[in-house]
LUMZAMAR-350259 format. One record per residue (C-alpha): residue number from 0; chain; x, y, z. Coordinates in nm, 3 decimals. Last residue first. Layout:
N
+-------+-------+---------+---------+---------+
: lumro : pavex :    east :   north :      up :
+-------+-------+---------+---------+---------+
:   NUM :     A :       X :       Y :       Z :
...
+-------+-------+---------+---------+---------+
//
This chain:
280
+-------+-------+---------+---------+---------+
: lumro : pavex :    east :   north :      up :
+-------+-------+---------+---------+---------+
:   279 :     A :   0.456 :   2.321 :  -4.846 :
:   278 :     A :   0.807 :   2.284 :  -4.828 :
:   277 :     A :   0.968 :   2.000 :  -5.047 :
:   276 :     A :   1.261 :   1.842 :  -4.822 :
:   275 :     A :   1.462 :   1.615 :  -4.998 :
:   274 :     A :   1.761 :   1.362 :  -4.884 :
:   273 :     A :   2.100 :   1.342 :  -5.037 :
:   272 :     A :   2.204 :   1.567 :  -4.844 :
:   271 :     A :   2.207 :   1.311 :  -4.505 :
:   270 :     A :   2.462 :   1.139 :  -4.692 :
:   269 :     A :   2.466 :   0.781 :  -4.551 :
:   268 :     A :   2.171 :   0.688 :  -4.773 :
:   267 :     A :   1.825 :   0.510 :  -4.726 :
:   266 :     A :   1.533 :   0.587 :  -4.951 :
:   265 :     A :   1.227 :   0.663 :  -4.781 :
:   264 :     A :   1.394 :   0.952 :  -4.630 :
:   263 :     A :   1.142 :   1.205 :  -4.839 :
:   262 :     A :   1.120 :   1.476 :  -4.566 :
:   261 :     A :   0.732 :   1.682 :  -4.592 :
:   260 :     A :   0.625 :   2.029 :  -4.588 :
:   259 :     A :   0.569 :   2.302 :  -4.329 :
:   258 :     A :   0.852 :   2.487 :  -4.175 :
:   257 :     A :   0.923 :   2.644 :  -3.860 :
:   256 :     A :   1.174 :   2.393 :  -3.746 :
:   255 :     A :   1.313 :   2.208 :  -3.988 :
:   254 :     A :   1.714 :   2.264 :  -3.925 :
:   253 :     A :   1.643 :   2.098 :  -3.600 :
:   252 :     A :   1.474 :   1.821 :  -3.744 :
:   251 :     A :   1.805 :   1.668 :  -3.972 :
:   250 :     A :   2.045 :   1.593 :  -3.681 :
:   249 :     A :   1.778 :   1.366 :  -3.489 :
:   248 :     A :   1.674 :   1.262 :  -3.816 :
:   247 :     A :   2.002 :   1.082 :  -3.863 :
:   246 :     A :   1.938 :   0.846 :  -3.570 :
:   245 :     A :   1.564 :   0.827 :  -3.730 :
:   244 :     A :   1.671 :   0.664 :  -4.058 :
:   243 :     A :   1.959 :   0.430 :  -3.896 :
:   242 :     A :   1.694 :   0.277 :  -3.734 :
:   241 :     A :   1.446 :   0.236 :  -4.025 :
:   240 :     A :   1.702 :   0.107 :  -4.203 :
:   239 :     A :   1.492 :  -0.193 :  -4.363 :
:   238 :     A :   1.115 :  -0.132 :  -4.254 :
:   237 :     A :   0.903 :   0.018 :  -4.510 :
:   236 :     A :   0.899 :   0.409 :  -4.578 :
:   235 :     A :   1.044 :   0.678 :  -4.397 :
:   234 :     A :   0.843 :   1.016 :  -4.503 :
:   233 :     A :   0.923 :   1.270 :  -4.241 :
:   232 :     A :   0.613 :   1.482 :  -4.197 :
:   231 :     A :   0.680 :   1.862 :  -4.079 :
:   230 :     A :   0.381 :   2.077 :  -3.978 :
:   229 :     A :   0.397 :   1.968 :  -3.611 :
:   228 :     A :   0.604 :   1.670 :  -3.590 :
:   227 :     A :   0.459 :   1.388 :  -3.830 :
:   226 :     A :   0.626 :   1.108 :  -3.883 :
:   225 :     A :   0.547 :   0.842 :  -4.204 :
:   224 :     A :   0.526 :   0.476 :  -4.232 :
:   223 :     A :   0.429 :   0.232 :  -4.503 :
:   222 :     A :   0.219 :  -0.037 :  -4.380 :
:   221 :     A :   0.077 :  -0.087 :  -4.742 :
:   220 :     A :  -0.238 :   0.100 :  -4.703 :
:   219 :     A :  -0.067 :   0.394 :  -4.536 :
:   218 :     A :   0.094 :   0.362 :  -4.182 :
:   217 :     A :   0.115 :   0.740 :  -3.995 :
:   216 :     A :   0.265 :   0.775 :  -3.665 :
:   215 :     A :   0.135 :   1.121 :  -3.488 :
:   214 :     A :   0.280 :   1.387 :  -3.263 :
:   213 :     A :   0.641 :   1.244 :  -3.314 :
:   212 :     A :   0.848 :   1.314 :  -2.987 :
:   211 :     A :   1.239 :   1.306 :  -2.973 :
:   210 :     A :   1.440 :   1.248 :  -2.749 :
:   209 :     A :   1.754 :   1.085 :  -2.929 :
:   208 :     A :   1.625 :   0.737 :  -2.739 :
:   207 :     A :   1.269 :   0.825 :  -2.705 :
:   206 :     A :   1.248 :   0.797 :  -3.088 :
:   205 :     A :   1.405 :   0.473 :  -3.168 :
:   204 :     A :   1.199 :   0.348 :  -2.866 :
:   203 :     A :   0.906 :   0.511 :  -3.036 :
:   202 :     A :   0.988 :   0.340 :  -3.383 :
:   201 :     A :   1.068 :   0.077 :  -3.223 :
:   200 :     A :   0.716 :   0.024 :  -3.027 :
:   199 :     A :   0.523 :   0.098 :  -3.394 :
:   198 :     A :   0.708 :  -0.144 :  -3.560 :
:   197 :     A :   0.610 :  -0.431 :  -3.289 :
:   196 :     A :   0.272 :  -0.274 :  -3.320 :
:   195 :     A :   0.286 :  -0.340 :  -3.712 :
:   194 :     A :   0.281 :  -0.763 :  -3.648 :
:   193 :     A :  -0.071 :  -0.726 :  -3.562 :
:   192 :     A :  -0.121 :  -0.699 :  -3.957 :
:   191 :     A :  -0.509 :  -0.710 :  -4.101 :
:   190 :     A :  -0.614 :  -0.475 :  -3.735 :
:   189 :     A :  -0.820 :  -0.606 :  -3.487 :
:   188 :     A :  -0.699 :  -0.435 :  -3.156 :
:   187 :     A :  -0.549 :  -0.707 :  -2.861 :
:   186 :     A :  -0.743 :  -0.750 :  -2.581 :
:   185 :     A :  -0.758 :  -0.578 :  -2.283 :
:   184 :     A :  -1.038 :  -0.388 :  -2.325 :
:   183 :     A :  -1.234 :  -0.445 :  -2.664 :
:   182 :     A :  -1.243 :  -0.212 :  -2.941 :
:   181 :     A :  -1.399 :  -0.217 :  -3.272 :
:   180 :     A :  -1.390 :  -0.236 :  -3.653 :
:   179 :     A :  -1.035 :  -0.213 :  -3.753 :
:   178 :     A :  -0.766 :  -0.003 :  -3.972 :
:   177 :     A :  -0.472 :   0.129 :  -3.897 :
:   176 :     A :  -0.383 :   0.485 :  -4.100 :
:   175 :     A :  -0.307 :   0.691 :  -3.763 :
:   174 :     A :  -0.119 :   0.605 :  -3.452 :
:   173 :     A :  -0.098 :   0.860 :  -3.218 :
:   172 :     A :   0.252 :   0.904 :  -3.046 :
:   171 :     A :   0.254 :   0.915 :  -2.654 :
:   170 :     A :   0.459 :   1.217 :  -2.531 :
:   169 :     A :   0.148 :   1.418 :  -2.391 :
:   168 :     A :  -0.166 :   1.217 :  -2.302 :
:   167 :     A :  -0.458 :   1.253 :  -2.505 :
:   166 :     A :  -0.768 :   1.336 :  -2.313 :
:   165 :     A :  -1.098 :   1.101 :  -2.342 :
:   164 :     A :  -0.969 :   0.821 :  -2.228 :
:   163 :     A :  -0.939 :   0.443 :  -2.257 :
:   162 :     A :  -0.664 :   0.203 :  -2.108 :
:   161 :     A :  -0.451 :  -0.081 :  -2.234 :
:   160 :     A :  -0.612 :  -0.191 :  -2.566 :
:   159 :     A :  -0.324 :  -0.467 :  -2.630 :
:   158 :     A :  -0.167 :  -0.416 :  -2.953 :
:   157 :     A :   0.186 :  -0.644 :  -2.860 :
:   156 :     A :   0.366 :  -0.379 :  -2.740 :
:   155 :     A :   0.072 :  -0.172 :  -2.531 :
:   154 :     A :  -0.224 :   0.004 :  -2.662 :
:   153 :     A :  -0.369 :   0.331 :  -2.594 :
:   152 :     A :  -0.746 :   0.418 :  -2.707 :
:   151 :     A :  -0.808 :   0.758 :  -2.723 :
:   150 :     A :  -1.187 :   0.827 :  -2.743 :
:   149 :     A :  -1.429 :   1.012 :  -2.975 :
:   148 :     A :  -1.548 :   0.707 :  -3.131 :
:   147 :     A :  -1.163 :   0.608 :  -3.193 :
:   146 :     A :  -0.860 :   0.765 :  -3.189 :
:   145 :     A :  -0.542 :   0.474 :  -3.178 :
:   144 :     A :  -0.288 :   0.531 :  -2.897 :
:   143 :     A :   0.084 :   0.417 :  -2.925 :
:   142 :     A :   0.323 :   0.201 :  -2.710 :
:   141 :     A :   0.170 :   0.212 :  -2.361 :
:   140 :     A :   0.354 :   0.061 :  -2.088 :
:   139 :     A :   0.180 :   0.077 :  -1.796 :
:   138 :     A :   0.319 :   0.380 :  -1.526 :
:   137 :     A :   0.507 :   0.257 :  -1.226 :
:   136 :     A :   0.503 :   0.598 :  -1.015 :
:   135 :     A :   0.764 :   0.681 :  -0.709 :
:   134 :     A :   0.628 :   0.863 :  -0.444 :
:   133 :     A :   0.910 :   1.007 :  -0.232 :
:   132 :     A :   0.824 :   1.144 :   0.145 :
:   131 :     A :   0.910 :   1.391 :   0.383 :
:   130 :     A :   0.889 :   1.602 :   0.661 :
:   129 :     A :   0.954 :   1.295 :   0.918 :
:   128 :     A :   1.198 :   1.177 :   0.689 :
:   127 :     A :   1.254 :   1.001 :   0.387 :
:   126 :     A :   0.952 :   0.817 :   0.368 :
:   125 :     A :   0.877 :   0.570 :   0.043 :
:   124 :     A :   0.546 :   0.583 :  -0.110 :
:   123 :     A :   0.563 :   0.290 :  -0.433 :
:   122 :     A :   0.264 :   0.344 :  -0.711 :
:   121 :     A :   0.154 :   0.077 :  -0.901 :
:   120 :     A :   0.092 :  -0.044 :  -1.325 :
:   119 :     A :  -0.072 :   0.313 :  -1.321 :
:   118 :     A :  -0.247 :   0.411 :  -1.686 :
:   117 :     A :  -0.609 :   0.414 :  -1.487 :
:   116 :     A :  -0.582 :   0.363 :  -1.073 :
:   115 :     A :  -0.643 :   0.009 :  -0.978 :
:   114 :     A :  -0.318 :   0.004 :  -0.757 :
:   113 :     A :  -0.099 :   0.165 :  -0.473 :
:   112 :     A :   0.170 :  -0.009 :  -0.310 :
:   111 :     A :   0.174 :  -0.224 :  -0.039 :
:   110 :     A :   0.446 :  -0.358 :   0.183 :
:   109 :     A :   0.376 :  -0.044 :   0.431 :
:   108 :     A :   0.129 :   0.216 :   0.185 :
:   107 :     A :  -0.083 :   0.298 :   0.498 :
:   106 :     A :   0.152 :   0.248 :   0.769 :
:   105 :     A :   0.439 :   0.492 :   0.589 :
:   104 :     A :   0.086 :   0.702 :   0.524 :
:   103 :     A :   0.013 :   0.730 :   0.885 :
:   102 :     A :   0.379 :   0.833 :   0.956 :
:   101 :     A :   0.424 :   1.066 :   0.714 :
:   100 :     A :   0.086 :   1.293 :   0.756 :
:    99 :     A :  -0.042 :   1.481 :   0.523 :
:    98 :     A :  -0.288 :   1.226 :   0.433 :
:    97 :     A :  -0.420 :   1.224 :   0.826 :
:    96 :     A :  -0.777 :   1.327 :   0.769 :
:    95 :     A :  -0.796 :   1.154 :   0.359 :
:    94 :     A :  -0.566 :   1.186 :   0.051 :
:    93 :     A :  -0.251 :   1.220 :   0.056 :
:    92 :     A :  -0.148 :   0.961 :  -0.280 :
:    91 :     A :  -0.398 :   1.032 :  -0.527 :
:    90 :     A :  -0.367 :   1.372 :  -0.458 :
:    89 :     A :   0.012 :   1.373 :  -0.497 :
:    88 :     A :  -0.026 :   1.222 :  -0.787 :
:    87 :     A :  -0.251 :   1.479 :  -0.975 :
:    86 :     A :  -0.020 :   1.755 :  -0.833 :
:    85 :     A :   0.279 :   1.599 :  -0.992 :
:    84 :     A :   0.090 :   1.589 :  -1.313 :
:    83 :     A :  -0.060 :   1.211 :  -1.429 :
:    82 :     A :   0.029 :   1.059 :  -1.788 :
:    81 :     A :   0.385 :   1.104 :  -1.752 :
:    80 :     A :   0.490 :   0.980 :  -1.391 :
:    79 :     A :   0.827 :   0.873 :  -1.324 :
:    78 :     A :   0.917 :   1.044 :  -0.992 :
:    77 :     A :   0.718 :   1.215 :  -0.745 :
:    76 :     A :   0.904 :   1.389 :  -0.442 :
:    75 :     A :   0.726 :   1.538 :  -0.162 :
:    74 :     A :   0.844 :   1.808 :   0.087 :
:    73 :     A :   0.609 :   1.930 :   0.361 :
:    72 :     A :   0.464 :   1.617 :   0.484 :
:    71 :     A :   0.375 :   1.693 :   0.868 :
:    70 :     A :   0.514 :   1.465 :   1.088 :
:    69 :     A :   0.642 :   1.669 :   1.403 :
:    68 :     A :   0.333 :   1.886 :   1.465 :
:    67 :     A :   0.109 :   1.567 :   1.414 :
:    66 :     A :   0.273 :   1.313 :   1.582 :
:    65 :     A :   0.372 :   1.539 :   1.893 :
:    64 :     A :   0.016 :   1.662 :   1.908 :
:    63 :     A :  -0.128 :   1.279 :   1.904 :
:    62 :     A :   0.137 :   1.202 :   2.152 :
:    61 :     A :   0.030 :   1.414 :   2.413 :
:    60 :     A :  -0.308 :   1.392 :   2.371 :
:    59 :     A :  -0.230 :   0.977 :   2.376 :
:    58 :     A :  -0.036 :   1.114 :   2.765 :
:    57 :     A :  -0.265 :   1.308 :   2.887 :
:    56 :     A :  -0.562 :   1.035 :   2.829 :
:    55 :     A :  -0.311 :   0.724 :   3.001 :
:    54 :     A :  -0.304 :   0.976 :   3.272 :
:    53 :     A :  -0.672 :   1.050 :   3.334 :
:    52 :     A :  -0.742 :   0.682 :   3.293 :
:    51 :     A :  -0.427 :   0.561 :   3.538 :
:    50 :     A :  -0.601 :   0.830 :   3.748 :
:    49 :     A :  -0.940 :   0.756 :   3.757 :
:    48 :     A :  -0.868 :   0.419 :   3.819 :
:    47 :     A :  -0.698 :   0.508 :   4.102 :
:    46 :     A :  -0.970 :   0.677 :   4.238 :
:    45 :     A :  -1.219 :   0.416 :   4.171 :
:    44 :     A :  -0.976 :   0.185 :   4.377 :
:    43 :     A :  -0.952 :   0.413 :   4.651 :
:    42 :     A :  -1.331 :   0.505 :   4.667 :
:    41 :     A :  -1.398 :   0.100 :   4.656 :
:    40 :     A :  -1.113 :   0.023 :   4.941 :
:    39 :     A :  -1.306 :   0.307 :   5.161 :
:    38 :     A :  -1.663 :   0.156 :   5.104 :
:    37 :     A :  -1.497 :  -0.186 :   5.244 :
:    36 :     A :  -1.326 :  -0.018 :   5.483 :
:    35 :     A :  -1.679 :   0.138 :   5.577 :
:    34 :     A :  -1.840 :  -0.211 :   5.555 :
:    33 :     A :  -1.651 :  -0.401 :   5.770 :
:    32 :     A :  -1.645 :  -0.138 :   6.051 :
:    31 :     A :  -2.011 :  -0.145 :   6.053 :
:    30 :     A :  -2.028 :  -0.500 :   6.125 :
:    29 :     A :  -1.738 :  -0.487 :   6.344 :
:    28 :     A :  -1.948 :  -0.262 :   6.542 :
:    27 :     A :  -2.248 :  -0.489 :   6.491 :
:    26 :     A :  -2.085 :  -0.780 :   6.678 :
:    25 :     A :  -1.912 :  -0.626 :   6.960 :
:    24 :     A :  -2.281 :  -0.478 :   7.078 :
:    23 :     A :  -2.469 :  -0.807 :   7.012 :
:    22 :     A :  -2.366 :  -1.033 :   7.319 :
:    21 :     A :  -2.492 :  -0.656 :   7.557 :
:    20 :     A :  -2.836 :  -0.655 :   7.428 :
:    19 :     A :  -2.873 :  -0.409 :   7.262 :
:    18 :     A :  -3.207 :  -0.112 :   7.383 :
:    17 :     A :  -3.300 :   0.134 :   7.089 :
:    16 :     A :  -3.426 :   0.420 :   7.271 :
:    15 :     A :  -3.683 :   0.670 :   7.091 :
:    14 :     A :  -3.945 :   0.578 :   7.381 :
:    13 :     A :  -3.732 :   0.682 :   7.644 :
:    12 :     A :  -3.914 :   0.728 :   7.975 :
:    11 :     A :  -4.146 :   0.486 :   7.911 :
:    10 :     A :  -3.834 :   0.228 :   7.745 :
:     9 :     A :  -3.700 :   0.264 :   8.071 :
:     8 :     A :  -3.953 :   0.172 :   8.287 :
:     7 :     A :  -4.040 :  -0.102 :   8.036 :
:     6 :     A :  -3.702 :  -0.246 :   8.081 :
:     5 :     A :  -3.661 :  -0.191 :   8.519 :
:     4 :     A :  -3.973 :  -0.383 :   8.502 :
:     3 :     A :  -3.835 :  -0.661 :   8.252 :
:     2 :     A :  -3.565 :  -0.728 :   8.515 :
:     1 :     A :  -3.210 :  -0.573 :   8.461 :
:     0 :     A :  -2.933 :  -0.838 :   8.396 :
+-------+-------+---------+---------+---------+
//
């Protein structure tokens, strides 16, 4: 071991020398070696990292264009709608960043149809294929519609206010002649006879059955009823053979078309002759 003399000599004639003693030397090279495998494990790591990240990235990209070149609605089907247009439904239905897309709305409407929308019981979307999708519409069943305070009110079976609206919807008859003193939402309108919205729903079953549309239903004071289709009224009185009535009117209204004035088929008879037309 070198005396202290020998030391200070050499720390004279070095003064930037940093002396180890010889026990220590081992001990801080594994010291150092330590540390830059461990700053070598943390540069691999972070670069693997980087990589699952980078590739994980490619690959949603990647899947995200696939989705949305591939799954772009371009044919749609509606089905059973009346008050709505197809356009109207579709609307409703693709709506929102991905509503043209099949598979986000098969996970959209999945087990779940579409409600709280005015006249629609619900609304089923059913994909076909990757292009395409079928809505079908479950419209509420609306017998008539009264007009009141500016407003159509439509009523179901039993004369249960259904919806409101302000436009009248094509191929529902308005019902004319009842009489009552307000309107409540769902609840049934306050006429003398509820009994007359049965009538009312077969006559329009009556009518929808040999396609035909009345524009109005008319009941006079005494629940009397008569049809009105354009200029032509078809007078058809109480109840008894009211069916048989309208099966022969579906022979009968061809012949009137053009023509103002009213059809007296308030009496029944098996010879469609036998009843009057007086032209206005």
């Amino acid at each position: 071991m070198a005396d202290r003399k020998t030391v200070k000599k050499v720390k004279r004639a070095h003064p930037h020398l940093r002396l180890v003693k010889n026990n220590d030397t081992g001990r801080g090279k594994r010291r150092d070696e330590s540390k830059e495998k461990l700053r070598f494990d943390r540069k691999k790591r972070t670069a693997v990292l980087a990589s699952a990240l980078f590739l994980a990235l490619a690959a949603l990209i990647a899947g995200y264009a696939y989705i949305v070149h591939n799954y772009t609605v371009t044919t749609v089907y509606v089905e059973g709608n009346v008050h709505y247009s197809n356009e109207e439904i579709i609307a409703m239905v693709m709506n929102g960043r991905f509503g043209s897309n099949s598979l986000f709305l098969a996970m959209k409407y999945k087990d779940k149809g579409m409600e709280d929308v005015p006249f629609i019981q619900a609304m089923d979307v059913t994909v076909e294929a990757k292009d395409t999708i079928r809505i079908t519409v479950y419209e509420k069943a609306l017998a008539g519609c009264v007009a009141y305070l500016g407003r159509y009110i439509y009523f179901d079976k039993d004369g249960i206010v259904v919806e409101t609206s302000t436009e009248k919807t094509q191929g529902i008859p308005q019902v004319t002649g009842l009489q009552f003193d307000h309107v409540i939402l769902h609840e049934k309108l306050p006429v003398d006879k509820p009994e007359v919205f049965q009538k009312v729903l077969n006559i329009t079953q009556q009518l929808d059955k040999y396609s035909m549309k009345a524009d109005k239903i008319y009941f006079d004071p005494d629940y009397q009823v008569t049809l009105m289709f354009g200029d032509v009224k078809v007078a058809l009185g109480d109840d008894e053979f009211i069916d048989e009535k309208i099966m022969k009117l579906q022979y009968m209204l061809p012949s009137l078309e053009g023509k103002k004035g009213t059809l007296d088929m308030r009496e029944y008879s098996e010879d469609m002759k036998s009843y009057s037309f007086e032209q206005e």
